[in-house]
C-alpha positions in Angstrom: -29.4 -20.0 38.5 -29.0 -23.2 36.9 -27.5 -25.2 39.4 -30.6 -23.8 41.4 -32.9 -25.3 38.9 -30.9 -28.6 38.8 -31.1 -28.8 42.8 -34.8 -28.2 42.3 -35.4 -31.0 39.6 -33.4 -33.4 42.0 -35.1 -32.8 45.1 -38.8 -32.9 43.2 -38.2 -36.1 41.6 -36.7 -37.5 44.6 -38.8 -40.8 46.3 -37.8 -39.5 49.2 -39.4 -35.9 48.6 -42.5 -37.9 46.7 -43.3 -40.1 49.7 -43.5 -37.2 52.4 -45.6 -34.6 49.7 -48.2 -38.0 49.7 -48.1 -38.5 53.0 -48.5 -34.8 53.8 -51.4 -35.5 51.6 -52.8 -38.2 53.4 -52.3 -36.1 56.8 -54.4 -33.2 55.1 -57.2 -36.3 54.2 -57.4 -37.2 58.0 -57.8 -33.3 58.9 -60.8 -32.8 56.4 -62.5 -36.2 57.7 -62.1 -34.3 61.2 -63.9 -31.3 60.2 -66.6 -33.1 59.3 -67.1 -34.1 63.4 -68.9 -30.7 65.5 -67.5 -32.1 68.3 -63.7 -32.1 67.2 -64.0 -29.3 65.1 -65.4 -26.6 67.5 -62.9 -28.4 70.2 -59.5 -28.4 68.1 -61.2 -25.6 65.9 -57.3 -23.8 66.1 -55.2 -26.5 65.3 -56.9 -27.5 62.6 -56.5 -24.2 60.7 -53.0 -24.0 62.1 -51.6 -27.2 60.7 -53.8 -26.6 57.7 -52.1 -23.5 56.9 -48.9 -25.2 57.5 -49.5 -28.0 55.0 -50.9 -25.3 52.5 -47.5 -23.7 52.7 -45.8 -26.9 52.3 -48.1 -27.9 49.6 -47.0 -24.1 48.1 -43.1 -24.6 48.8 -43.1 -28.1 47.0 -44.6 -26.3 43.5 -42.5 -23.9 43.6 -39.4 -26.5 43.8 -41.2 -28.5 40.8 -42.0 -25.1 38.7 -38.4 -23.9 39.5 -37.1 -27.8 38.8 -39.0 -28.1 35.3 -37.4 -27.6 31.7 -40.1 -24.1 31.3 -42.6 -22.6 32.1 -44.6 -23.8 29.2 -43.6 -27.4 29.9 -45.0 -26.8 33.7 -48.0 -25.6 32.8 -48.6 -27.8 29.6 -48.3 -31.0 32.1 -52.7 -31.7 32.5 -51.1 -33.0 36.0 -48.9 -29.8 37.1 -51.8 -27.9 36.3 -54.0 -29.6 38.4 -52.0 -29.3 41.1 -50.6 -25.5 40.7 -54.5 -24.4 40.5 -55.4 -26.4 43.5 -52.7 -25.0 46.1 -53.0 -21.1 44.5 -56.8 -21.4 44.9 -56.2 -21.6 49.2 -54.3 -18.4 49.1 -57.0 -16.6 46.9 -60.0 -17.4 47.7 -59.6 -16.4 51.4 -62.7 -15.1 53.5 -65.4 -16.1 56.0 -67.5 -16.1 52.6 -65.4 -18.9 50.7 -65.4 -20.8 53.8 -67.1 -24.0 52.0 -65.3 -23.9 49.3 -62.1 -23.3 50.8 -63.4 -26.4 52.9 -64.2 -28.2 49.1 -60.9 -27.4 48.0 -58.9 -29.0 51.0 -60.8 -32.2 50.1 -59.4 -31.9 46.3 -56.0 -31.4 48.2 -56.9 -35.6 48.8 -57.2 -36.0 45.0 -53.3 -34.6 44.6 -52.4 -38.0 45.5 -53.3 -39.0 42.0 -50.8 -36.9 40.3 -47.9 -38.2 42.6 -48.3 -41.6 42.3 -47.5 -43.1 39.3 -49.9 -46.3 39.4 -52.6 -44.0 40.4 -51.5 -41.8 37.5 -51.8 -44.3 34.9 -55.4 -45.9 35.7 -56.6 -42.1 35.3 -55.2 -41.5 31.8 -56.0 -45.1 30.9 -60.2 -43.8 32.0 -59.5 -40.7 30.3 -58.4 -42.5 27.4 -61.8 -44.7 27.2 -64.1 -41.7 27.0 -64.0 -42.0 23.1 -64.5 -45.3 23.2 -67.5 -44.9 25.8 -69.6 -43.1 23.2 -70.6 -45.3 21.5 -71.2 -48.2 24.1 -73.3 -45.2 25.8 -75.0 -44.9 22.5 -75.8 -48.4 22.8 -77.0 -48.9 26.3 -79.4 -45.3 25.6 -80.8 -47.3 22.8 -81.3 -50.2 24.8 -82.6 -48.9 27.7 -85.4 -46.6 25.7 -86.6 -49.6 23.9 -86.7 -51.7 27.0 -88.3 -48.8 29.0 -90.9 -48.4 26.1 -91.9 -51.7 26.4 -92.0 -52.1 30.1 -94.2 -49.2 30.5 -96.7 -50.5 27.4 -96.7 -53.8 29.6 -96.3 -53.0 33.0 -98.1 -49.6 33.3 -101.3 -50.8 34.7 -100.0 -53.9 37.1 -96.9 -52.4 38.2 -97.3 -48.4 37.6 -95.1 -47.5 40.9 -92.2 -49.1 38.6 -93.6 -48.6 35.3 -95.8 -45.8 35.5 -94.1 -43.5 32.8 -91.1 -43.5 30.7 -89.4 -42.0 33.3 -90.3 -44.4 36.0 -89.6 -47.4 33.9 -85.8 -46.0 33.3 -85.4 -46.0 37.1 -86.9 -49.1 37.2 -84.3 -50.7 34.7 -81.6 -48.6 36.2 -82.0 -50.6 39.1 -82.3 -53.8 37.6 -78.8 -53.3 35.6 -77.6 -53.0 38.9 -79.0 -56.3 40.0 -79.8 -54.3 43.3 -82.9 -55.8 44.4 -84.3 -56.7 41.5 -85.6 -60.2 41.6 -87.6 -59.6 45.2 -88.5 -55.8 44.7 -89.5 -55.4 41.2 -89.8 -58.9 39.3 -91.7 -61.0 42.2 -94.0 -58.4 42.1 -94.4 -58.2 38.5 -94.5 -62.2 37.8 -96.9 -62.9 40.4 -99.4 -60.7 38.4 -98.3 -61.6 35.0 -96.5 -65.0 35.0 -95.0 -64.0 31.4 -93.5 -61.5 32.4 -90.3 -63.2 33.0 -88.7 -63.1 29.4 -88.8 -59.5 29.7 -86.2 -59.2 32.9 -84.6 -62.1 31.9 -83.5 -60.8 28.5 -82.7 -57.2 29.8 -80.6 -58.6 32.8 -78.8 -61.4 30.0 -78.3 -58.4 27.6 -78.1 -55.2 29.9 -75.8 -56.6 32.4 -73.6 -59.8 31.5 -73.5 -58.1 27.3 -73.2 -54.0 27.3 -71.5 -53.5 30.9 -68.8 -55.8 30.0 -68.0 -54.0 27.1 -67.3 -51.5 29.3 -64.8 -53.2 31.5 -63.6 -54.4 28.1 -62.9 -51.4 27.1 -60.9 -49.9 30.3 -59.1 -52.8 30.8 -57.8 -52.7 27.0 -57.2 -49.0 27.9 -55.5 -49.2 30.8 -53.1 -52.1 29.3 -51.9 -49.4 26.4 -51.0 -46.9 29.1 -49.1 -49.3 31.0 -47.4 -50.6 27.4 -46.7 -46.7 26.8 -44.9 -46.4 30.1 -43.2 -49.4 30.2 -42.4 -50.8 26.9 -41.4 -54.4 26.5 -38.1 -55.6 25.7 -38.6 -55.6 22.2 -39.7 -52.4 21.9 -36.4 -51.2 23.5 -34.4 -53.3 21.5 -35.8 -52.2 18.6 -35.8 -48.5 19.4 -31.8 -49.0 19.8 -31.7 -50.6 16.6 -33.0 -47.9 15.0 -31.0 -45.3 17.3 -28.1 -47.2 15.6 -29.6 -47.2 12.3 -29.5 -43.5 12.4 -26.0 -42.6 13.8 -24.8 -45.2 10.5 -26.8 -43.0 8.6 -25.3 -39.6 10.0 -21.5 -41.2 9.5 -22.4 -42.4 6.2 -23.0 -38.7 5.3 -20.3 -37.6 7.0 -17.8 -39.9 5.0 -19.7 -38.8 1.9 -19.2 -35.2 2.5 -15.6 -35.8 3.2 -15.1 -37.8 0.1 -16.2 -35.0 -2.3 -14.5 -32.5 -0.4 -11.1 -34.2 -1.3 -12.4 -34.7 -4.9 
């Protein structure tokens, strides 16, 4: 049994093995993008669902070899990313049916998103977004607050010349929505607006100046910062590792030390 599980962790962790489970992957993204066509799909309606089955067994065959290859159970199914993946495959053999046929057709499309949790890179940039949310709080705090004052305003002086844009609250969040975009929004909504109220202009200016080029790059501040720790986490710098083997040596002093102690009062 256990030189089954170590053939099992050597295969899984394998490049070899990891490039044809992505490009499996891949294969199963092309077949999902050819559902979506009436013509190929009621032509090649068959060998669709055949080599769909087959890359569902595949896709079953290759978590088996990773649960088989892994340390436990626990540490399987404590892994956010194994998880993901486990519940993904098991949900095409259970929910089977002419009545789960669009979400069995959903769930071939997550099949795609199993790309993140083999490739490394792709892997990272996820935990690094995960790792913003906290942080995205209170920026979202922010831009709430400034959006509601600015929406305020723009409806108290915009209702009656522009009320298609600035008709309500409501409206006026769209409205500014679109602006932080910068979608359109010197031809569609300011012209418009200025050529009615010539003073208007302070108002867009200064949301577009704080909105856009202020609070979103806090944002971007924020992931990149994010996204630099996880790569520091993963691959530490040379220091680091110098320093860890320091204290790795530090420790097996320490241990001898004791050792030499223990022996010392022994003879005594």
């Amino acid at each position: 049994m256990k030189q089954i599980k170590t053939a099992c962790r050597t295969i899984s962790q394998h490049p070899i093995f990891m490039n044809v489970i992505i490009g499996l992957i891949l294969v199963n993204a092309v077949l999902v993008g050819l559902e979506t066509y009436e013509a190929i799909a009621s032509r090649y309606a068959t060998l669709i669902y055949i080599l769909d089955q087959i890359l569902l067994w595949v896709f079953t065959i290759e978590i088996i070899i990773r649960l088989i290859g892994s340390t436990s159970l626990k540490a399987f199914f404590t892994d956010p990313w194994s998880l993901f993946d486990f519940i993904i495959v098991a949900s095409g053999h259970i929910l089977v049916g002419a009545y789960y046929v669009t979400v069995l057709r959903i769930l071939r499309v997550l099949r795609v998103l199993r790309a993140i949790s083999i490739v490394p890179s792709l892997r990272r940039m996820v935990n690094a977004l995960l790792l913003t949310i906290p942080s995205m709080g209170t920026i979202l705090l922010l831009l709430s607050l400034f959006f509601y004052i600015y929406g305020v305003i723009g409806t108290t002086l915009f209702k009656d010349v522009a009320p298609e844009y600035f008709g309500s609250l409501h409206a006026s969040l769209l409205t500014l929505f679109q602006v932080v975009t910068l979608e359109s929004w010197a031809s569609g909504v300011m012209r418009p607006i200025l050529a009615e109220d010539p003073s208007s202009w302070w108002f867009f200016v200064t949301f577009i100046l704080v909105g856009t080029f202020v609070i979103f790059n806090l944002f971007v501040g924020v992931v990149v910062n994010n996204v630099e720790e996880a790569n520091a986490e993963e691959r530490p710098s040379p220091t680091e590792v110098k320093l860890a083997e320091v204290q790795k040596e530090l420790e097996d002093i320490k241990e001898l030390l004791k050792k030499n102690s223990s022996n010392d009062v022994g003879k005594s």
